[in-house]
Structures are given as C-alpha cells and as structure tokens.
C-alpha positions as CSV (number, residue, x, y, z in Angstrom):
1,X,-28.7,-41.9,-33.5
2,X,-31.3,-40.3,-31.5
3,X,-29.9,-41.6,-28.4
4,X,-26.4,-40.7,-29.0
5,X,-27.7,-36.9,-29.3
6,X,-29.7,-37.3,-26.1
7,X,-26.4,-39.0,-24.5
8,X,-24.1,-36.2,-25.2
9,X,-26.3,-33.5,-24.3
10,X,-26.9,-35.0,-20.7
11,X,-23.1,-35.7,-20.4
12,X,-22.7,-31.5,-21.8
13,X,-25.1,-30.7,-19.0
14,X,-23.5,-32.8,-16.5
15,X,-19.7,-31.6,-17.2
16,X,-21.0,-27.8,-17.3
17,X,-22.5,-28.4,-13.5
18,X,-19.2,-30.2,-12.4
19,X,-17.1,-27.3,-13.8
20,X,-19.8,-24.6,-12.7
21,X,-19.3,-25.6,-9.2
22,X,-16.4,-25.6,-8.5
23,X,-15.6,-21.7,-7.9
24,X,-17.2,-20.3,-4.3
25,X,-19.7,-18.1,-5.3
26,X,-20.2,-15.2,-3.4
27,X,-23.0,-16.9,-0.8
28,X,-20.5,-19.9,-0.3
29,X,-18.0,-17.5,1.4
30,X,-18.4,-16.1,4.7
31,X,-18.2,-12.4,5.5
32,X,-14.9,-12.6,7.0
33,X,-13.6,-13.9,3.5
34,X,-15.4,-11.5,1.2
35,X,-13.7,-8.3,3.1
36,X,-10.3,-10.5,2.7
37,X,-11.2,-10.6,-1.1
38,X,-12.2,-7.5,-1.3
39,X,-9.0,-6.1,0.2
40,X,-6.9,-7.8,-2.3
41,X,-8.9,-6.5,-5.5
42,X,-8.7,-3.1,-4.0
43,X,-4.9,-3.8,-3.5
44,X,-4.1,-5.0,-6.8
45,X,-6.3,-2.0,-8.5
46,X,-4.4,0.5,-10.8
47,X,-6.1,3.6,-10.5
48,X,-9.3,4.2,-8.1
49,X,-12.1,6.5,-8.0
50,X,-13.8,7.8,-5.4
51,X,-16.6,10.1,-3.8
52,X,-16.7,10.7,-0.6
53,X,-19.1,12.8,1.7
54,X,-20.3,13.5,4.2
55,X,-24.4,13.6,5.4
56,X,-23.7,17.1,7.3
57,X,-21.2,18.3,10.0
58,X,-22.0,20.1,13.2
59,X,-22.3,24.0,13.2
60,X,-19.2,25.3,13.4
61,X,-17.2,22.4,12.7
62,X,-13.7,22.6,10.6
63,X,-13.6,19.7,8.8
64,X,-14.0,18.1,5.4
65,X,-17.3,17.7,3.4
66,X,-16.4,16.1,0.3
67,X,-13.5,14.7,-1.8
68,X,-13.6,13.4,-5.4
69,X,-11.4,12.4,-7.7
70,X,-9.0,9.1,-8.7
71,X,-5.9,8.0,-7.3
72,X,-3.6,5.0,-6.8
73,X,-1.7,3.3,-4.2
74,X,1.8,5.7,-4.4
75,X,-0.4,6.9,-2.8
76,X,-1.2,9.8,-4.8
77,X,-4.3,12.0,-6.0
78,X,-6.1,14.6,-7.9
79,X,-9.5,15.9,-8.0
80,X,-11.7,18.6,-5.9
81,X,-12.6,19.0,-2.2
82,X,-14.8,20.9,-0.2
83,X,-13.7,21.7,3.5
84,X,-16.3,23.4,6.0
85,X,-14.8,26.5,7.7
86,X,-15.1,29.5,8.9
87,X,-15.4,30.5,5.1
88,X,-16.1,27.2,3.2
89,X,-14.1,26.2,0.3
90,X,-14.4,24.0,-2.8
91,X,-11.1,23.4,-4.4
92,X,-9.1,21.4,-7.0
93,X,-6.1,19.5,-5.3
94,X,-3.6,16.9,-5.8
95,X,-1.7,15.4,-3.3
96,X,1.4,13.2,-4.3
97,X,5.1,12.8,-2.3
98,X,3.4,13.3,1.0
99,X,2.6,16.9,0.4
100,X,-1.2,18.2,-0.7
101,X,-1.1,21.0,-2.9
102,X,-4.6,22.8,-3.3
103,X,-5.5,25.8,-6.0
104,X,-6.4,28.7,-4.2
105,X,-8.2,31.1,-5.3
106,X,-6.3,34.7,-6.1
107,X,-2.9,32.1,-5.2
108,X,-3.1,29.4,-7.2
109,X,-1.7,26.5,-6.5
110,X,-0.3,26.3,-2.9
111,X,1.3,23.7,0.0
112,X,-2.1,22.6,1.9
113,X,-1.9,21.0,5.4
114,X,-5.2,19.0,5.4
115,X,-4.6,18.7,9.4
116,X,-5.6,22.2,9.6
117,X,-9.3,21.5,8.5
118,X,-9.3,18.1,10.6
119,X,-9.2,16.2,7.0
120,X,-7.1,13.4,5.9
121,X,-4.4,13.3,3.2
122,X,-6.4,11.8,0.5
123,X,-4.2,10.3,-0.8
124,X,-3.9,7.9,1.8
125,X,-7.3,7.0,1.7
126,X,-5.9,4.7,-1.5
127,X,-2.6,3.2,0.1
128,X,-2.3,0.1,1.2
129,X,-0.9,0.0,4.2
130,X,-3.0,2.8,7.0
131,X,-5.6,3.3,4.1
132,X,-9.3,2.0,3.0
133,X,-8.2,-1.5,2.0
134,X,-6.4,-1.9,6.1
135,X,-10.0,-1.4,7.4
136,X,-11.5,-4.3,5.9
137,X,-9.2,-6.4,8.1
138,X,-9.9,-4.0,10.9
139,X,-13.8,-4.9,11.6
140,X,-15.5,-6.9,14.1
141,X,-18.4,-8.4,14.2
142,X,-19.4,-9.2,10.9
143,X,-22.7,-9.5,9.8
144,X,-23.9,-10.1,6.1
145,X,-27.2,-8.1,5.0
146,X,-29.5,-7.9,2.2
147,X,-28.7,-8.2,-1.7
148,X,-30.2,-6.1,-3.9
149,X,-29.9,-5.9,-7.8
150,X,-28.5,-2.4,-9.1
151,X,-28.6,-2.9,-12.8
152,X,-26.1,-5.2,-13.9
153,X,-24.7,-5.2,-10.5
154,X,-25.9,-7.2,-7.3
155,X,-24.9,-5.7,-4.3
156,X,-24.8,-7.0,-0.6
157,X,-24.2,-5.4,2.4
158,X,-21.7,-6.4,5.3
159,X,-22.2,-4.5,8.6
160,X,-19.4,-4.3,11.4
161,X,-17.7,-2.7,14.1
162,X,-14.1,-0.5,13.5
163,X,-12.0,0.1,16.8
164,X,-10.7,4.1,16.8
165,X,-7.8,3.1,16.6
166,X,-8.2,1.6,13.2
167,X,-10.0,4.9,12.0
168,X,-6.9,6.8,13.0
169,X,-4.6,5.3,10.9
170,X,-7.6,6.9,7.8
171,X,-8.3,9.5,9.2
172,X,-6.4,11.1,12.2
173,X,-8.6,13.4,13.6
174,X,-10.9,10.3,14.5
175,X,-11.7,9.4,18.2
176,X,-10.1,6.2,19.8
177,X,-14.3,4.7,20.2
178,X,-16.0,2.5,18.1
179,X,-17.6,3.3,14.8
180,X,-19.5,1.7,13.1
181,X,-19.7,0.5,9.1
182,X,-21.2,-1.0,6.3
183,X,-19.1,-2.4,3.7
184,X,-20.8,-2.9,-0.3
185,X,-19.7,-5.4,-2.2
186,X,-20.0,-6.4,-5.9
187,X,-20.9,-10.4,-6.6
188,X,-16.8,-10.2,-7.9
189,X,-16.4,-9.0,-4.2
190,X,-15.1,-5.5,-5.1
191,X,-15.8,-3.3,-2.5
192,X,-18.5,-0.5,-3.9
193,X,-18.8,1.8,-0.9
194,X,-18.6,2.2,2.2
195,X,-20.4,4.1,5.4
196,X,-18.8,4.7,8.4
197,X,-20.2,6.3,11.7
198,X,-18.7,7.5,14.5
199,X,-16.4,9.9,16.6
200,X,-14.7,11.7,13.4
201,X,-14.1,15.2,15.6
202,X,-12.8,15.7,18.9
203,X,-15.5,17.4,20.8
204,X,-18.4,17.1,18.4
205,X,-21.3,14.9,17.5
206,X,-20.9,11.4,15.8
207,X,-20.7,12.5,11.7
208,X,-21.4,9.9,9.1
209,X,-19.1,9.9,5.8
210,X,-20.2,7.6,2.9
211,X,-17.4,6.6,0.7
212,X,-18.2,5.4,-3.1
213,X,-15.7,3.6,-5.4
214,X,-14.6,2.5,-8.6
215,X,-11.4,0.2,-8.7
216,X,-11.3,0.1,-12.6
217,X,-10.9,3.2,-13.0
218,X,-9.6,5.3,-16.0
219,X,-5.5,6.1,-16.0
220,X,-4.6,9.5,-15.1
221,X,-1.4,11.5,-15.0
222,X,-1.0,12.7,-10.9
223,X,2.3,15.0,-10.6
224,X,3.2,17.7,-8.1
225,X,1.5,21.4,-9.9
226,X,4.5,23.1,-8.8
C-alpha cells in the first residue's frame, strides 16, 4: 500500500511539472515578444487608467504637465490636466468624438484645442492605432533590465530607442530625433508604465514624461459635457 501512495505522488509531481511547463514564462520570451504581448493586453483592455507627468518643463514653456484620468480605445477620456502657461491651469476635461472639452473656470465647460498648449488629445494616448499601444511596436534596440518585486507584483524593465516619427503620431508637437524609453512590464506582461525622453518641444530642452497605467480599470460613463 505504502508504495502505491509513494507511486502516485511521484507520478502527481511529475504530471504537475509536465503541465507547469508548458506556458513561456515571462524569462522564456524575448523582449521583442513581451512588448508584442503587451500591446495586445493593452489593446484588448476595456477601460484604462492613467497618470501621466512630467519631471519639469523649461521656463517659459507652453506645454502639458500632467493628465489623469481613465479612458478607452473610442478613443475617449475624462479626468484632470494641468497645462504650464503663461498662467498655469489645472482643469477637469473630457475629450470624446475628436473634440476636448475642458471646464474653465468662470466658463465652464468649453471646446479646448490641446495644440494650443503643445499637448496631445488624450484621448489618443488610449487608441489603438497612433496611440500608446503603436509604440511598443515602434522601439529599437531592445534591451531587458532588472526585475524587482513590488508587492504582489514583479516588475522588469525593457529599455529602447523610439524614432520621432513614432512619437509624433502620440504626441505631435514631438521632434522627428530619437527618444529614448523604458517600458514596465507586469510578469502577465501588462505594460505598467512607461518613460520616455526626448525632443517633446520644438526649440526647447529634452523633457522627460513618465506615463503610469492600469489596464483593469473600473468602467466609467465618458460623454460630451455639452
């Protein structure tokens, strides 16, 4: 009886390794074919939340500081930004149909032309085609970096190149030279965040924005204020 037991439990042990090997884990795939994974979950995600920011922007420089808020792939938003001007501004805003609409103070809610502060359409940030997700297939020179363990969560790095021209399509006021990025994955190979470097503003210093996500995020209702 006693070796039946013993039996079974090394044929339990060796099924469980057959079947626990058979899935790539994270370390089995290259770079190149986390960022295509990564792509995909942030493709087939629902509804996304995001923070973005930036570490600082030149004196003088129009252009956007910080965006939160949750969106999906319409593409369409709502949450707050914070634009650096000549009189800097924190607002709620939606954008949705192709138009931004931002609530003003002593206005209210009004037509916003992100252009004007050298910022992007948010909501494009989240669509699939010209938005986040296209950069992954964008960078160059892939490098994986360190994992490190953030509570439940282990994280890894993958560094890379992005041509302007990629940027452009994210964020048009970008210049047409390189920047350069690190991608965040989750061991699921979600992407977490991202940093990107480079020639954001015509005429100015490099700026640095760092971009963090959640693709499970809560539902919200996103419709035009007005």
């Amino acid at each position: 009886m006693r070796k039946l037991v013993l039996a079974v439990v090394a044929l339990t042990i060796a099924l469980t390794g057959c079947r626990g090997g058979s899935d790539p884990t994270p370390s089995d795939l290259s770079p190149e074919e986390r960022l295509a994974e990564a792509e995909r979950n942030l493709d087939a995600a629902d509804f996304i939340s995001f923070t973005l920011k930036a570490t600082s922007l030149p004196d003088g420089l129009e252009g956007l500081l910080s965006a939160k808020g949750t969106g999906t792939h319409a593409p369409a938003f709502t949450g707050e930004v914070q634009v650096q001007s000549n009189v800097d501004l924190t607002a709620p805003l939606i954008a949705v149909g192709g138009t931004v609409y931002a609530k003003l103070p002593f206005v209210g809610w009004s037509v916003l032309d992100p252009a004007e502060f050298g910022a992007p359409d948010p909501a494009d940030l989240l669509a699939r085609a010209g938005g986040i997700s296209s950069l992954l297939a964008a960078t160059t020179d892939l490098r994986e970096g360190d994992s490190e363990r953030t509570g439940e969560q282990v994280l890894t790095a993958i560094d890379g190149t992005l041509p302007g021209t990629a940027m452009q399509s994210v964020f048009p006021s970008a210049g047409s030279e390189d920047f350069t990025v690190n991608y965040t994955l989750t061991d699921d190979n979600n992407l977490s965040g991202v940093q990107v470097t480079g020639p954001f503003y015509p005429d100015a210093a490099d700026v640095t924005y760092r971009i963090d996500l959640d693709v499970d995020a809560d539902s919200v209702d996103i419709q035009a204020p007005i």
